[in-house]
N, C-alpha and C positions, 0 to 999 in steps of 0.2 A: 467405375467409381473414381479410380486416376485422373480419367479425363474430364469427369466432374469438376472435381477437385479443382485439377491444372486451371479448368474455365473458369473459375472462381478469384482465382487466385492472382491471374491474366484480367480478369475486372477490376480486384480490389488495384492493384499495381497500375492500372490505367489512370483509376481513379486520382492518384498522387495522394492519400490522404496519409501512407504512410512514412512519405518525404517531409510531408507538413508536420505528423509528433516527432516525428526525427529534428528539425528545425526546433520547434519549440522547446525542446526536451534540453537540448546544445543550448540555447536561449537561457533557459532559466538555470541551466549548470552553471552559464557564466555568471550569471547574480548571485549564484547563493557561494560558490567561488570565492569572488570577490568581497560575501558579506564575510565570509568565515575568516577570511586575508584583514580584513578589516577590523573584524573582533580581537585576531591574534594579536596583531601589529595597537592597539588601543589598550590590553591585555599587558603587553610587554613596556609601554609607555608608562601606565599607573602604578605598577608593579616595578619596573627598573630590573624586572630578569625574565627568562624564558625557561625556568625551571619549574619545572608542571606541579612539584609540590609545594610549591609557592605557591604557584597559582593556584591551586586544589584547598592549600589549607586559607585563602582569601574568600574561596567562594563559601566552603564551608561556615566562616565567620560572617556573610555576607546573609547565609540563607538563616543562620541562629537570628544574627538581626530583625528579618524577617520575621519571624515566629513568635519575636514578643512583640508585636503588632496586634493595637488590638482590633484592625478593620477588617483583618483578614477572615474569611468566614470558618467554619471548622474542617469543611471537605480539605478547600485548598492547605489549612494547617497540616490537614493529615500528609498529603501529598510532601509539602516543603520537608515532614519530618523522616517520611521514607526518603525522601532525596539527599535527607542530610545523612541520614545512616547510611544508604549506598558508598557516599564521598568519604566517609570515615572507612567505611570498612575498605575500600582501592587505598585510604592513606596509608592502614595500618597493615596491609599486606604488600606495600611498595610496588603498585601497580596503576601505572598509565591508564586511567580510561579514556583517553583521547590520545591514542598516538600517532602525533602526526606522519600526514601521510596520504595519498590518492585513495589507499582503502579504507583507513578510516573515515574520508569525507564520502566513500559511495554506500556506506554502513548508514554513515547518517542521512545521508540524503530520499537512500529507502524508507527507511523509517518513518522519516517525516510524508512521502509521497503515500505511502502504503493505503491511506485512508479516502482521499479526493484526486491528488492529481495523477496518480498510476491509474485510478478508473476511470478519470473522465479522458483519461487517450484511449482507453480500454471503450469508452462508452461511443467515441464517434465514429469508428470503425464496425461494430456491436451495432449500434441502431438503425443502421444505413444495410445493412446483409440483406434482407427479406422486405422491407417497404420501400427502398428505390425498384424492386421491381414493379410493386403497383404505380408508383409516382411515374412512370417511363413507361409503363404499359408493357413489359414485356414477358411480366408473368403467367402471362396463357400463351405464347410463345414456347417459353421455358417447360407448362405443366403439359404442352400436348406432346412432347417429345416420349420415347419410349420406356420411358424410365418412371418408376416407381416415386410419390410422394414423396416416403421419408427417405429414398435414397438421394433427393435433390437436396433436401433440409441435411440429411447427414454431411453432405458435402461442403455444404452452406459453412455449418458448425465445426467442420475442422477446421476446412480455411480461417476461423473465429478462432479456433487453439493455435494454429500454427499463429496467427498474425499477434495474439497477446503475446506468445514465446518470443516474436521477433521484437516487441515492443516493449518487452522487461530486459532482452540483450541488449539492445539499444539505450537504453536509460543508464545498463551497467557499465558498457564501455565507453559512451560521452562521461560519466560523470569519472571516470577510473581516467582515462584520459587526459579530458580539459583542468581537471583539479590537481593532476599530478603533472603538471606544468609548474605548477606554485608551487605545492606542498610536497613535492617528490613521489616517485612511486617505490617506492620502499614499507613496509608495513605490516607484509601478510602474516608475517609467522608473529606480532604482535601480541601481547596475550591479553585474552579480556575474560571477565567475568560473566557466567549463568546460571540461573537458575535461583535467584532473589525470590524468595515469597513471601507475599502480603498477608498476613494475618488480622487478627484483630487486636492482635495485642503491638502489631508493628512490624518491624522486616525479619521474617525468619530467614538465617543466613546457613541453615543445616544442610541444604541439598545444594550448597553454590558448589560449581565445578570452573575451573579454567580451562580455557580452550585456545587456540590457537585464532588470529582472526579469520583466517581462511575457511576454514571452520565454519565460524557462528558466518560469516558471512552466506557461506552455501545456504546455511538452513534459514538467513534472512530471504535470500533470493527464491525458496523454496515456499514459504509464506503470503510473500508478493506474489507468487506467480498463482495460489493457491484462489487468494481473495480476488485477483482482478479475474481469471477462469468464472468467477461465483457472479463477480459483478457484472461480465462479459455475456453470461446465459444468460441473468435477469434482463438485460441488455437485449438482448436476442430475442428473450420471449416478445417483449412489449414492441420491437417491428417486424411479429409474426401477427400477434395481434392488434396494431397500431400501423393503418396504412400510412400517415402521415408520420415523416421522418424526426420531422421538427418536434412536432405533439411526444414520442417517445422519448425522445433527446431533453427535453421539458420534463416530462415524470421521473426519469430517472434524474437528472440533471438536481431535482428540489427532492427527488431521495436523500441523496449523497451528502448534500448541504443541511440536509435538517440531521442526519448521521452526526455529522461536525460539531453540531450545537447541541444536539443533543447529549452528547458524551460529557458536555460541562455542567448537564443540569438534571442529571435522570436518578442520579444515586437513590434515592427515596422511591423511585417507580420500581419496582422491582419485574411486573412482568415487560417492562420495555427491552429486557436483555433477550428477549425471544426478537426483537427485528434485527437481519441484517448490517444494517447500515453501524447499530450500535457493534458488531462483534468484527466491523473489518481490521482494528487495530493489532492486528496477531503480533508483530514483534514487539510491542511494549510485554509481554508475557516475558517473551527473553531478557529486556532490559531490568525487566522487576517493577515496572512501574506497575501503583495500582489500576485494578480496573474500574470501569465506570459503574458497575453496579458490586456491591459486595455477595463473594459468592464465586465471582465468574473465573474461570481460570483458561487455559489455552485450549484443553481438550475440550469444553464444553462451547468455546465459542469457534471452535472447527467443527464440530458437530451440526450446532444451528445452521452453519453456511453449509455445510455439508445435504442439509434436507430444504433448503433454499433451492441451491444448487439443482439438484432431484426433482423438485417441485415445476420448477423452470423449464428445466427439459422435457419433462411431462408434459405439460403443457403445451409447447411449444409444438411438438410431434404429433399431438393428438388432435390439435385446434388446425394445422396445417393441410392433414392428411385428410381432414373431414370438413373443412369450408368451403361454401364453393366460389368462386374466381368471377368477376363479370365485370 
């Protein structure tokens, strides 16, 4: 199985595809970098200080404004009013929720990747495991060798675990990195706030705890690393049974993207919170942001992914072990 492995892993690495999200990943650190330099630096201009309760009690005024608008429809109302409560309750317990910093920009940067761009580096590595073999012919090669079906497929799929573990370190130390050039690396012991919940009466604030950033950071990294695993099987399944790389790359690819769009328009669909794509947002749970169906909370949409997940790998082992190859 080692040697499996190792062979696997000696292909992906040949491959360079994990040089290329590495590139990309450094790529877009420096943009969103520079956007965040740019909002500070604009922030500090209109304002005339760098005192975060300045700035906090501006936004705060900025989102009421908001609210007595009357174009806005009632979801996103609801949204601006959980966000304005969050901003009140950091004011009124004299707590930074943006302390600048290289950690706080890789807190945020997960966050925002958690849902399209952590999977779709997750997805090119993923779709490419099991149908470049048929594309290259070398999967009857490969299956006449002495070794067992799903011992080939297991090997396959760790190498798919090891390589998203290298692919979430990688995103964490470019953006902990390239951002704390600007912003310093100073930050960790930071304190943030968790554990906001949505009601329907508005933000229940009974269960918020503080924590340390290092902390909630871990159990961000631990979320990410949860969802692209989930996204990475599904990934897997479809170029077990998707000879063509591209065609996979394509279904999962306009998954992901209707995921996206759908999280802004499903509230009223209630059984849409059973697909995937709708429950990969897990650290808005920590942030206290609502979720897109009323109802859903962190345990229930790790669950769904959880029997996704299951479903995938079933799949995947059963369809490989018993197709025949020509």
């Amino acid at each position: 199985m080692n040697k499996l492995i190792q062979n696997e892993m000696m292909k992906l690495v040949a491959k360079k595809r994990l040089l290329v999200i590495a590139l990309i990943i450094g790529v877009l650190v420096i943009l969103f970098t520079y956007a965040q330099y740019k909002q500070v630096q604009t922030q500090r201009e209109k304002l005339g200080t760098s005192d975060w309760r300045t700035i906090l009690q501006q936004q705060i005024v900025d989102t009421t404004n908001r609210l007595s608008s009357s174009r806005i429809s009632d979801e996103w109302k609801k949204q601006l009013q959980i966000s304005l409560q969050q901003q009140q309750y950091y004011l009124d317990h004299d707590i930074n929720p943006a302390e600048p910093g290289a950690p706080t920009f890789m807190r945020i940067f997960l966050e925002n990747s958690i849902d399209l761009f952590i999977p779709l580096m997750v997805m090119v590595i993923a779709s490419d495991l099991v149908s470049s073999e048929h594309s290259l012919g070398t999967v009857k090669l490969l299956l006449t060798r002495p070794v067992k079906r799903w011992k080939v497929l297991l090997s396959k799929y760790i190498t798919l675990c090891l390589a998203v573990s290298l692919i979430i370190a990688i995103a964490g130390f470019l953006s902990y990195a390239i951002s704390g050039v600007v912003f310093g690396y100073k930050g960790w012991g930071a304190p943030i706030l968790t554990g906001f919940n949505v009601t329907d009466e508005g933000l229940n604030t009974s269960q918020v705890k503080l924590l340390s950033l290092w902390k909630f950071l871990l159990m961000d990294f631990g979320l990410v690393w949860f969802v692209a695993i989930v996204v990475g099987t599904l990934s897997f399944m479809l170029s077990v049974l998707i000879r063509s790389t591209a065609a996979g790359m394509g279904v999962m690819l306009a998954a992901l993207i209707s995921g996206a769009i759908l999280n802004n328009m499903i509230s009223s669909w209630e059984s849409a919170k059973y697909f995937f794509m709708v429950n990969l947002r897990l650290t808005d749970y920590m942030k206290g942001t609502a979720p897109p169906i009323e109802g859903m909370t962190l345990a229930f949409s790790m669950l769904v992914l959880l029997v996704w997940w299951l479903a995938a790998l079933c799949v995947s082992f059963i369809v490989f072990t018993k197709k025949d190859v020509y």
